[in-house]
C-alpha positions in Angstrom: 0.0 0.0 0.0 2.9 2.1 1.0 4.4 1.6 -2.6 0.7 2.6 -4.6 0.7 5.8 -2.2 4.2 6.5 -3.4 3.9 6.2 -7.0 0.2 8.4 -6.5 2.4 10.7 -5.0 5.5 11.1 -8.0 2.7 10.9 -10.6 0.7 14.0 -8.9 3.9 15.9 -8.9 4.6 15.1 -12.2 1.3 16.0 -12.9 1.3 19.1 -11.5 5.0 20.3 -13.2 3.6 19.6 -16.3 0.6 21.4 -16.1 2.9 24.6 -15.1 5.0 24.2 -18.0 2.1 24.1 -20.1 0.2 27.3 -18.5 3.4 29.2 -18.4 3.8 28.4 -21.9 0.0 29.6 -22.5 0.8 32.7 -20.6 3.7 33.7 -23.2 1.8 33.5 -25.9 -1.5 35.3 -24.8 0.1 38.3 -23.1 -0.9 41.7 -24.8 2.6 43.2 -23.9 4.4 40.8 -25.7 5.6 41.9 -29.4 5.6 39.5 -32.5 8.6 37.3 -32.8 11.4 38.7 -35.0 13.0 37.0 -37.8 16.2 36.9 -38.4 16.0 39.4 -41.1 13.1 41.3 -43.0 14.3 39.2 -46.0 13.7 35.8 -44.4 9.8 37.0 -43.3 9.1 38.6 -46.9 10.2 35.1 -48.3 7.5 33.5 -45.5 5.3 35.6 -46.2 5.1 34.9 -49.5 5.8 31.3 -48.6 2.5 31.1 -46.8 0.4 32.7 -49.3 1.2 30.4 -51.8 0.4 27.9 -49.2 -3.3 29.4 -48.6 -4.0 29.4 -52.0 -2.9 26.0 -52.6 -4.8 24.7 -49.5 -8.5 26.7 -50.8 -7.7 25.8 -54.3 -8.2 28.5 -57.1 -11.5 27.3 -57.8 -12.8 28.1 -54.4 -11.4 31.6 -53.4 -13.1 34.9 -54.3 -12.8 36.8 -57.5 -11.3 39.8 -55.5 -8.7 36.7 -54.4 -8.2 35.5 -57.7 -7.1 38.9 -58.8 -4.5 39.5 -56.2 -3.0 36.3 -56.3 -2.4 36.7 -60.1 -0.6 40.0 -59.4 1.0 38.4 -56.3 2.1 35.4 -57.1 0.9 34.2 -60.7 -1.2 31.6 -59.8 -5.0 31.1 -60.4 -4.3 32.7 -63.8 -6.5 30.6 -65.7 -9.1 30.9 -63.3 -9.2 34.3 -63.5 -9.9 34.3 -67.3 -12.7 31.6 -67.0 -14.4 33.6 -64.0 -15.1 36.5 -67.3 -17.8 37.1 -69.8 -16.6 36.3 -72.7 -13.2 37.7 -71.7 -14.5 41.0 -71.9 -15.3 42.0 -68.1 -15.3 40.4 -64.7 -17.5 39.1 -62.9 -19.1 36.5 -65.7 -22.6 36.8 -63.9 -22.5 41.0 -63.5 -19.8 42.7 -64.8 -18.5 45.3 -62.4 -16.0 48.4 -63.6 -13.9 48.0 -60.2 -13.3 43.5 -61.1 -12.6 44.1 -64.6 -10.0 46.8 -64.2 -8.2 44.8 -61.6 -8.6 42.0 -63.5 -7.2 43.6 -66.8 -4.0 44.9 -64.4 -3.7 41.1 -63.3 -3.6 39.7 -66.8 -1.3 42.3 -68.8 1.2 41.3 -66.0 1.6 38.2 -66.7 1.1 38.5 -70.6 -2.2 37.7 -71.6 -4.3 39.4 -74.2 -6.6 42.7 -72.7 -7.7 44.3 -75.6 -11.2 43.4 -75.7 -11.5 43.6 -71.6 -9.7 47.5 -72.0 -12.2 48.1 -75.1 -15.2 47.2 -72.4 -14.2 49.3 -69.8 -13.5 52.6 -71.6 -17.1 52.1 -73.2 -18.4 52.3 -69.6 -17.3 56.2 -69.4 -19.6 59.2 -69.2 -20.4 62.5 -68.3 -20.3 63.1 -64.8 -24.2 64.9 -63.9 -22.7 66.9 -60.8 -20.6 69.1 -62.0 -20.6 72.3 -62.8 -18.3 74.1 -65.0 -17.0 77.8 -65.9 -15.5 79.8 -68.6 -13.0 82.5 -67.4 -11.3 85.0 -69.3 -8.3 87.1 -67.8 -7.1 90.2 -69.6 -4.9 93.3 -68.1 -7.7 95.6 -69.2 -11.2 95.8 -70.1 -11.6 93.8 -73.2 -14.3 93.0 -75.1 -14.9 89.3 -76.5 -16.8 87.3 -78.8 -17.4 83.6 -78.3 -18.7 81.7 -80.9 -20.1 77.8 -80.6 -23.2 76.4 -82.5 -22.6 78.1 -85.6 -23.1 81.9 -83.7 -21.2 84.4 -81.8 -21.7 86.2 -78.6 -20.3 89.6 -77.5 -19.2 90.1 -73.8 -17.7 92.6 -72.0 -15.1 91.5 -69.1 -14.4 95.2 -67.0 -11.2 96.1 -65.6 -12.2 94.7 -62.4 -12.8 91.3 -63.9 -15.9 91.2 -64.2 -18.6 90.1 -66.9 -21.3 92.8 -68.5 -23.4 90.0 -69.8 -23.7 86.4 -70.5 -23.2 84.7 -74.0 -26.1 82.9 -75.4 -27.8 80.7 -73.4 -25.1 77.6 -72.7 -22.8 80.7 -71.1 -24.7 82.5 -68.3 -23.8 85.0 -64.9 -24.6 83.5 -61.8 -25.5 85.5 -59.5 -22.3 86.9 -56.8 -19.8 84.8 -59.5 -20.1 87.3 -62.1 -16.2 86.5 -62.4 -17.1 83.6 -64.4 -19.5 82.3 -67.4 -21.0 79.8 -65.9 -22.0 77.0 -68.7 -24.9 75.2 -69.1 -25.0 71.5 -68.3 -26.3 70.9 -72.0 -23.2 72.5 -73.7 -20.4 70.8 -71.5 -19.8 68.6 -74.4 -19.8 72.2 -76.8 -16.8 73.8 -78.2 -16.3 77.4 -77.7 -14.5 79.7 -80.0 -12.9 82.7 -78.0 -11.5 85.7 -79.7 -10.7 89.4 -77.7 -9.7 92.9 -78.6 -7.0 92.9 -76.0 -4.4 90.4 -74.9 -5.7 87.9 -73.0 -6.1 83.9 -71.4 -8.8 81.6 -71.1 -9.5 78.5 -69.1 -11.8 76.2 -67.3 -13.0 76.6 -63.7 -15.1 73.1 -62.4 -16.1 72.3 -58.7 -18.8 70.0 -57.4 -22.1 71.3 -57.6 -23.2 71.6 -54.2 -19.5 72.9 -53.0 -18.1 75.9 -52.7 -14.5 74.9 -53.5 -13.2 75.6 -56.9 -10.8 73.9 -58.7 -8.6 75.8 -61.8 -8.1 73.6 -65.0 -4.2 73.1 -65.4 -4.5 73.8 -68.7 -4.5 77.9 -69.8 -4.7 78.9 -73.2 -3.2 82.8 -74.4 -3.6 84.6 -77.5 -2.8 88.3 -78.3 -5.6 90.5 -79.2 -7.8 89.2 -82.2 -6.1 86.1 -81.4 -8.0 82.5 -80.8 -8.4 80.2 -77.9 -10.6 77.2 -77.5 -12.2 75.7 -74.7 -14.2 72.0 -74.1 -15.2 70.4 -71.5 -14.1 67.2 -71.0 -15.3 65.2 -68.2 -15.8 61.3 -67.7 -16.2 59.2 -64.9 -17.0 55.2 -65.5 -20.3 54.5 -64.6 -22.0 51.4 -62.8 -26.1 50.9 -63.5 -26.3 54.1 -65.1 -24.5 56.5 -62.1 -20.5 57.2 -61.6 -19.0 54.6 -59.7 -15.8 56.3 -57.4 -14.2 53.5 -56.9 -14.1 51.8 -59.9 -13.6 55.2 -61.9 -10.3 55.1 -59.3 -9.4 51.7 -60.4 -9.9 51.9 -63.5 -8.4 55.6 -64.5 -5.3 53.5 -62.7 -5.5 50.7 -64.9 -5.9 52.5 -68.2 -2.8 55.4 -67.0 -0.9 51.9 -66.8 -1.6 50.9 -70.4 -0.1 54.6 -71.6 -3.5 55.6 -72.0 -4.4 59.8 -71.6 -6.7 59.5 -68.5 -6.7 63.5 -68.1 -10.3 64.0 -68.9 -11.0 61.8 -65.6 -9.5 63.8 -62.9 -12.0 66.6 -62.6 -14.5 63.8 -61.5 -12.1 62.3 -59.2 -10.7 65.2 -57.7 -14.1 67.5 -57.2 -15.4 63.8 -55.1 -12.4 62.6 -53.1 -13.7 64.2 -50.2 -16.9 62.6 -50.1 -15.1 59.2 -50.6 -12.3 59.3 -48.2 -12.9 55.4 -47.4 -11.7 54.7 -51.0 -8.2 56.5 -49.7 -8.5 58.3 -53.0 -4.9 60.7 -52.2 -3.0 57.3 -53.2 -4.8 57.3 -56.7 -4.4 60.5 -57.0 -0.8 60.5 -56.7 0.0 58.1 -58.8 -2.2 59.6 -61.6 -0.6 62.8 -61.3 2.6 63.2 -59.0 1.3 66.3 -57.3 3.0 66.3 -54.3 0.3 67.9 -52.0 -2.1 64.2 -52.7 1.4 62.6 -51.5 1.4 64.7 -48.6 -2.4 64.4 -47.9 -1.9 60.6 -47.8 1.2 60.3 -45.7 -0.8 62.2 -43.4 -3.5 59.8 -43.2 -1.0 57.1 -41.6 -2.5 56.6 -38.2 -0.4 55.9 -35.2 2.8 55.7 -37.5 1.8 52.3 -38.2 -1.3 51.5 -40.8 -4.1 53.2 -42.8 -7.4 52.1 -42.1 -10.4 54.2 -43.3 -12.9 51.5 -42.8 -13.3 49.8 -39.6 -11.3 46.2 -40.2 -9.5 47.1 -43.3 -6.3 47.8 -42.1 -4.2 45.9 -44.1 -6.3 46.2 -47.5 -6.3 50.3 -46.8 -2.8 49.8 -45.9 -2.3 48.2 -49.1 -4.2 50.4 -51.1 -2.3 53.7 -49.7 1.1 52.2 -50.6 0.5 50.8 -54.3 2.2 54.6 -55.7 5.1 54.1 -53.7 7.1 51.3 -55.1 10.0 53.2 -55.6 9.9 55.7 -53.4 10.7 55.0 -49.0 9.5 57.9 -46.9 9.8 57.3 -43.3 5.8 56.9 -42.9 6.4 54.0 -45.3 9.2 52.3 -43.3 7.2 52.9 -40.2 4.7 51.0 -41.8 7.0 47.8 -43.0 8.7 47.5 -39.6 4.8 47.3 -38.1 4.3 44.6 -40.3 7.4 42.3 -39.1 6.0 42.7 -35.5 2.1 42.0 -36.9 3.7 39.2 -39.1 2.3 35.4 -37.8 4.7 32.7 -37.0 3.2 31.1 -40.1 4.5 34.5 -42.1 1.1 35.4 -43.3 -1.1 38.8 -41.6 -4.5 39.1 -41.2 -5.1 35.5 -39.5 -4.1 34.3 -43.3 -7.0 36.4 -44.7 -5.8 35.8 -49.1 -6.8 39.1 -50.3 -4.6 41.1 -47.6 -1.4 39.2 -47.7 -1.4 39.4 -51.7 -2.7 42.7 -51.6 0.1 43.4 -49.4 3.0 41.5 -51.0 1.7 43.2 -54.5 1.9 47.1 -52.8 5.0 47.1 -50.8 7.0 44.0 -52.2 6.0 43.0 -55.6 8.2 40.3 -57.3 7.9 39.6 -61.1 5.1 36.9 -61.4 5.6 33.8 -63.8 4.2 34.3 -66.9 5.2 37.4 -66.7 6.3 39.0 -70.5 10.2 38.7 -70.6 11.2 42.5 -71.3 14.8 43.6 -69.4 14.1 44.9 -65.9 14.6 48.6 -65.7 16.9 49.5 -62.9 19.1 46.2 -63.7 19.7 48.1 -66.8 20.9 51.0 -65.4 18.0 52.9 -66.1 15.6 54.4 -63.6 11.4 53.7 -62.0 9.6 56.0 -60.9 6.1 58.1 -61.7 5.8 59.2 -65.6 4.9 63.1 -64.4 8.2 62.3 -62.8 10.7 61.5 -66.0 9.3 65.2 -67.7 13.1 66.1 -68.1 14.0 62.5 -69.5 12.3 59.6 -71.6 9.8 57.0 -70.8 11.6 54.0 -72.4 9.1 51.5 -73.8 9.9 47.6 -73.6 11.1 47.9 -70.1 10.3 46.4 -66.8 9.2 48.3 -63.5 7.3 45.9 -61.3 5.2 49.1 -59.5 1.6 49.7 -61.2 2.0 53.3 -61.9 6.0 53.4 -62.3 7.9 53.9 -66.1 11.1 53.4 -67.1 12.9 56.6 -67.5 16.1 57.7 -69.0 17.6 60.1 -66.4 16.9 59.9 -63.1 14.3 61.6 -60.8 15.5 65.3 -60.4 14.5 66.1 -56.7 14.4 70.1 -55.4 15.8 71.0 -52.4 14.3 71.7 -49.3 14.1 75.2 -49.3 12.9 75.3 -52.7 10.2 73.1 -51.9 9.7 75.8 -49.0 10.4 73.0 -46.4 12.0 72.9 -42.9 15.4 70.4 -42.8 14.6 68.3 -39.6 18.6 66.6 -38.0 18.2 63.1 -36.6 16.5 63.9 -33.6 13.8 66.0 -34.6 10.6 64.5 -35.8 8.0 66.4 -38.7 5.1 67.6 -36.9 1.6 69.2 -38.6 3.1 68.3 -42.3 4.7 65.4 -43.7 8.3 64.7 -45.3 9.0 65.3 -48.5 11.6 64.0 -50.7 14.4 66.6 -51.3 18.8 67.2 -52.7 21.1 68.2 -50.8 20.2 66.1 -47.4 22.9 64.9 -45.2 22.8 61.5 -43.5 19.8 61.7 -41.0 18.2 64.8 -42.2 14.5 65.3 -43.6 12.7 68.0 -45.2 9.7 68.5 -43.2 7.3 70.4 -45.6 3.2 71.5 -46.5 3.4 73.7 -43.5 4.8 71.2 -41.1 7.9 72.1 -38.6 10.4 70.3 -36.7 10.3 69.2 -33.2 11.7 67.2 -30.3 10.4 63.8 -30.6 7.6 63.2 -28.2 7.6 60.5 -25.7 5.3 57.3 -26.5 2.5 56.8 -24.1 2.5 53.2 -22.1 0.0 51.8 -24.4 2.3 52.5 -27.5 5.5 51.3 -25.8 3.6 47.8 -25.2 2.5 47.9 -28.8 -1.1 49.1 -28.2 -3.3 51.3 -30.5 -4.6 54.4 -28.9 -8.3 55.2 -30.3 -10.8 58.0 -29.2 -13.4 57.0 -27.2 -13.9 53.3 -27.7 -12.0 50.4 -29.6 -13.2 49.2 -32.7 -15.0 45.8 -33.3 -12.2 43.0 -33.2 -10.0 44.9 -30.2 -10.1 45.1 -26.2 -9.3 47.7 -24.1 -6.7 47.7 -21.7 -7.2 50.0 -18.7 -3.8 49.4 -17.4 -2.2 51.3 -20.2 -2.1 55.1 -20.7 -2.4 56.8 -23.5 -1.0 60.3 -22.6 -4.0 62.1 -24.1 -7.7 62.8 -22.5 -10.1 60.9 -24.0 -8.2 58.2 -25.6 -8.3 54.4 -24.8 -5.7 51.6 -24.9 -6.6 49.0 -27.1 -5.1 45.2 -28.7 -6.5 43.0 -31.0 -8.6 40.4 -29.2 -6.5 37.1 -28.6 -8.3 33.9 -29.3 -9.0 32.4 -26.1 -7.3 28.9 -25.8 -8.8 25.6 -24.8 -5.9 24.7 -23.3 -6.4 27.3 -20.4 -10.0 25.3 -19.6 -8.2 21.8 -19.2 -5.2 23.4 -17.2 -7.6 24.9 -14.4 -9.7 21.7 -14.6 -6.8 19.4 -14.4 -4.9 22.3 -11.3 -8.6 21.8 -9.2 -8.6 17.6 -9.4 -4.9 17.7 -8.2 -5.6 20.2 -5.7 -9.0 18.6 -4.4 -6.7 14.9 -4.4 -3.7 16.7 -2.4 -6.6 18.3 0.3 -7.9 14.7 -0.1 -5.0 13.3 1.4 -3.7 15.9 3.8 -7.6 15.9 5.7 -7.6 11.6 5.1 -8.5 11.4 9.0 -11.3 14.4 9.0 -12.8 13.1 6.0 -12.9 9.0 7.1 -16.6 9.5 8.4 -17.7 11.0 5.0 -16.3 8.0 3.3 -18.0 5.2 6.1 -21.4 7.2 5.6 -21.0 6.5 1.8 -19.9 3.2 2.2 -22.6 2.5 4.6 -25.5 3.6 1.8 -23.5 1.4 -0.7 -23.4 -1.7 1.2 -27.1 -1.3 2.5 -28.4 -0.8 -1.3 -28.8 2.4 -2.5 -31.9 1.6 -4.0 -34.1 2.3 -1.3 -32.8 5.9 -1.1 -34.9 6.2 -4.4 -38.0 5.8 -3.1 -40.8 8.2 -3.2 -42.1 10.3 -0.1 -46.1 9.0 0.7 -48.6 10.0 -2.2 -45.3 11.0 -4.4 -45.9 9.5 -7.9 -43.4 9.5 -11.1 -44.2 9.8 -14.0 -41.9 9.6 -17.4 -41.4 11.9 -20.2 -43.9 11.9 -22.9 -43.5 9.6 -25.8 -42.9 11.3 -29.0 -45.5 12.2 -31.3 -46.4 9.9 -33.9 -47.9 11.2 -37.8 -49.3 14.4 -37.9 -50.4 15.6 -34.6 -51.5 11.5 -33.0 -50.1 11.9 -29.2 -50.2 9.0 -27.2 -52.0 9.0 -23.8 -49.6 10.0 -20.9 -49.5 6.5 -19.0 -48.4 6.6 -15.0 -45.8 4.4 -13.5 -44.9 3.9 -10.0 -42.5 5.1 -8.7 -39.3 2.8 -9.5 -36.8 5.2 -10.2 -36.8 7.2 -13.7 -33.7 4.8 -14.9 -35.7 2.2 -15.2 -36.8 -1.0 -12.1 -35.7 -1.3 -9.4 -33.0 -4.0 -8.7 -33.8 -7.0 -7.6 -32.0 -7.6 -3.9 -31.2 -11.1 -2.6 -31.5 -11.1 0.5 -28.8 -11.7 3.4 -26.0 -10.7 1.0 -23.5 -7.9 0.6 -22.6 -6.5 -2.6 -18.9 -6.9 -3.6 -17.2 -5.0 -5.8 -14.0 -3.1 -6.6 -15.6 -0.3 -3.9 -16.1 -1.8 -1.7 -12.7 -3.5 -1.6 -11.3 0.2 -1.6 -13.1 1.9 1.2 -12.3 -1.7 3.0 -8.2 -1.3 2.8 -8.5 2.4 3.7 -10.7 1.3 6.7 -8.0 -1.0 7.7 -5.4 1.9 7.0 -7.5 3.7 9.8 -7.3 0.7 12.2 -3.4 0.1 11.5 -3.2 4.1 12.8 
């Protein structure tokens, strides 16, 4: 007995360092302080990321994943290529059961990358263009002095007078009127946008196009100006598309798709009016990243760097962090501001063990891979890589003092191959603020400048340079600080300041382990056993009692109090509504008869032989 009480004894102790290994180890991995594991290198966890999204895809299989997927892992990694033509109609536009503007130009920018034949898809989506409805657009003519005009268009001319203080006399026939406090302006008619107007002066002077959205009053200046000398001609037209979806100007696809076509060398200039007048009332579309690619303007680059929130991620819409995040980076393939870097070395600590994000969500990691670390795709069309060739990516409105070199490789969707490289102003030129090493930007964002020493940046768009200010506990421990409340899919932590009034701590929500269920089960059993056998002697009349209602029968303990009676459950319903009669037994127990007893003998079984050593045990004591 001694020797089973022994080896009890070493296998509860065992037991017991186990299941402390095992919840220590739980604790590691659940802790909200902890940071991600680091890989060796950033190398090593782009090739595992990469690694695991080809894993994904081949686990789902290419038939099963999303369209949206499909798309992304084309431009990711190549495969699901075929797929992604079959999922067409008629290889003209995605999806085959409703074409959309926003599938088929991502679908179009998936194919031509690795080679395969667009023309019909690119001849669909530019016949999905038209005229934007809410717009409205003006005529201005400058001159030094008063002048006198005459603008011709249907056939007929108009005579105006613009005074020396700018202003108009009259209007011009009826698709050029004065609006009333904008007499400035000639206001045209939303039936002549599509007109061509003839404008010819007594006096020196310039002429251009003045658009905003209808129901806003900022104003936007055409970048084009036309000049003539007196008796000289200019000529004005609108021209204004957007793509449209069931009849109405889709935003986001006219984004994705002005992209797409900007990529195939196509002039996309008569679509910015539409996207630029609307970006603000379509922030979630993170339209400053389109923008910039389109154009190169560096106040949309500045916009969107701004955007970045807590130095980390964009995120417009509530649990799109790594899609926006995507999305914000795709016009900066070649270029590495610091809100950039910030937002790669977020992504190592984000990073799984697995190397995928986003719990291994396909659209985000090949959305990702594609923005911030393309790789050329097989299939891909064989032409030289640009920058192996000594040659140089980067934005078209970018290579203005060189030339875009045609049969050329630049992995980034709106880079070119260019000549010369990217001539860069200096900071003071760009009317900027040079920041040293331990400044940070503050109220602007860092522009790319010459003449920079190592450690410097040109803080510009009205920011100015500053100390850098402490993190708050919650950002040290790798927290998110959010006004208010967390969003759906994060905790708060209460422990954890944020430095500001008003702002909350918050993680992503860890999924709860079943191991930590079985640890505290398994912790109370071995504590309840170790009680057990430290109180043997206090607890020796609980075990007699229960031995005493064992070896008497425990049958009788089943019995009903006087005028108790039992009944069972009803029996289930037979056909359509037949219910047996609810029969009455007596009382017998509700598992079934009571067992028969023979009289004048004890029941023996392993039990009993148990509580019959340990009563023994007590008379040994």
């Amino acid at each position: 007995m001694k020797k089973s009480v022994l080896i009890v004894g070493i296998a509860l102790i065992l037991l017991l360092n186990v299941s402390l290994i095992i919840a220590d180890n739980n604790t590691t991995i659940t802790s909200p302080s902890s940071s991600a594991t680091v890989v060796n290198d950033s190398k090593s966890q782009i090739d595992d990321a990469y690694d695991c999204l080809k894993d994904k895809i081949e686990d789902r299989g290419c038939n099963e994943i999303s369209l949206e997927e499909k798309i992304f892992s084309v431009l990711s990694t190549g495969k699901c290529k075929s797929e992604l033509s079959s999922a067409s109609s008629s290889s003209n536009c995605w999806p085959s059961n409703g074409c959309t503007v926003k599938a088929t130009a991502q679908a179009i920018l998936a194919l031509d990358k690795t080679g395969s034949s667009i023309t019909s898809a690119k001849n669909w989506l530019i016949s999905q263009n038209g005229t934007p409805e809410d717009l409205a657009w003006y005529l201005q003519i400058d001159s030094t002095n008063e002048t006198t005009c005459r603008i011709s268009y249907d056939g007929a001319g108009h005579s105006t007078t613009i005074k020396g203080d700018k202003r108009f006399t009259s209007g011009a026939g009826s698709c050029l009127s004065l609006e009333v406090g904008r007499d400035w302006w000639l206001k045209i008619s939303s039936s002549c946008v599509n007109k061509k107007f003839e404008i010819s002066c007594d006096g020196d002077f310039s002429t251009s196009l003045i658009f905003k959205k209808s129901d806003s009053s900022v104003f936007y200046i055409s970048e084009n100006t036309n000049s003539a000398p007196s008796e000289g001609t200019t000529s004005e037209k609108v021209d204004s598309l957007c793509f449209k979806q069931g009849g109405y100007c889709s935003y986001e696809g006219s984004l994705w798709a002005t992209l797409v076509l900007k990529h195939l060398k196509e002039d996309v200039s008569s679509y910015l009016p539409y996207l630029v007048t609307m970006a603000e009332d379509n922030e979630q579309f993170i339209p400053e990243s389109f923008l910039y690619a389109l154009t190169g303007y560096p106040e949309f680059r500045s916009d969107l760097l701004q955007k970045q929130k807590n130095n980390k991620y964009w995120e417009e819409t509530n649990g799109r962090k790594f899609y926006d995040t995507a999305v914000a980076l795709l016009p900066l393939s070649y270029e590495s501001p610091q809100e950039k870097l910030n937002t790669q070395a977020w992504l190592f600590e984000v990073q799984g063990k697995d190397g995928c994000w986003d719990g291994g969500n396909i659209l985000s990691n090949a959305f990702i891979l594609y923005s911030i670390w393309p790789r050329v795709v097989q299939g891909a069309p064989t032409s030289e890589d640009c920058e192996d060739s000594g040659k140089y990516c980067m934005l078209s409105i970018d290579c203005a003092l060189g030339n875009v070199l045609p049969g050329y490789r630049c992995v980034g969707t709106s880079s070119v191959c260019c000549s010369v490289p990217k001539v860069l102003q200096s900071c003071t030129e760009q009317l900027g603020e040079i920041c040293n090493s331990a400044e940070n930007c503050a109220g602007g964002s860092i522009l790319q400048a010459s003449g920079l020493l190592s450690g410097q940046t040109c803080c510009g768009n009205g920011g100015y340079c500053q100390e850098p200010v402490a993190q708050s506990a919650c950002a040290l421990q790798y927290g998110t600080c959010e006004s208010i409340s967390c969003a759906s899919g994060e905790e708060e932590d209460t422990t954890l300041s944020c430095g500001e009034s008003g702002m909350v701590c918050c993680f992503e929500k860890k999924k709860s382990s079943g191991w930590l269920w079985w640890i505290i089960i398994l912790l109370v059993l071995i504590i309840l056993v170790v009680l057990a056998i430290i109180f043997r002697e206090k607890l020796r009349p609980t075990w007699m009692r229960i031995k005493s209602k064992f070896s008497k029968g425990g049958a009788s303990s089943n019995k009903p109090s006087s005028g108790q009676m039992a009944t069972r459950p009803s029996p289930p319903m037979f056909g359509r509504g037949t219910m047996p009669q609810r029969r009455i037994f007596p009382s017998t127990g509700m598992r079934g008869p009571t067992p028969v007893r023979k009289p004048q003998e004890q029941p023996h079984d392993e039990l009993n032989d148990v509580l019959k050593k340990l009563k023994e045990m007590g008379r040994d004591k």
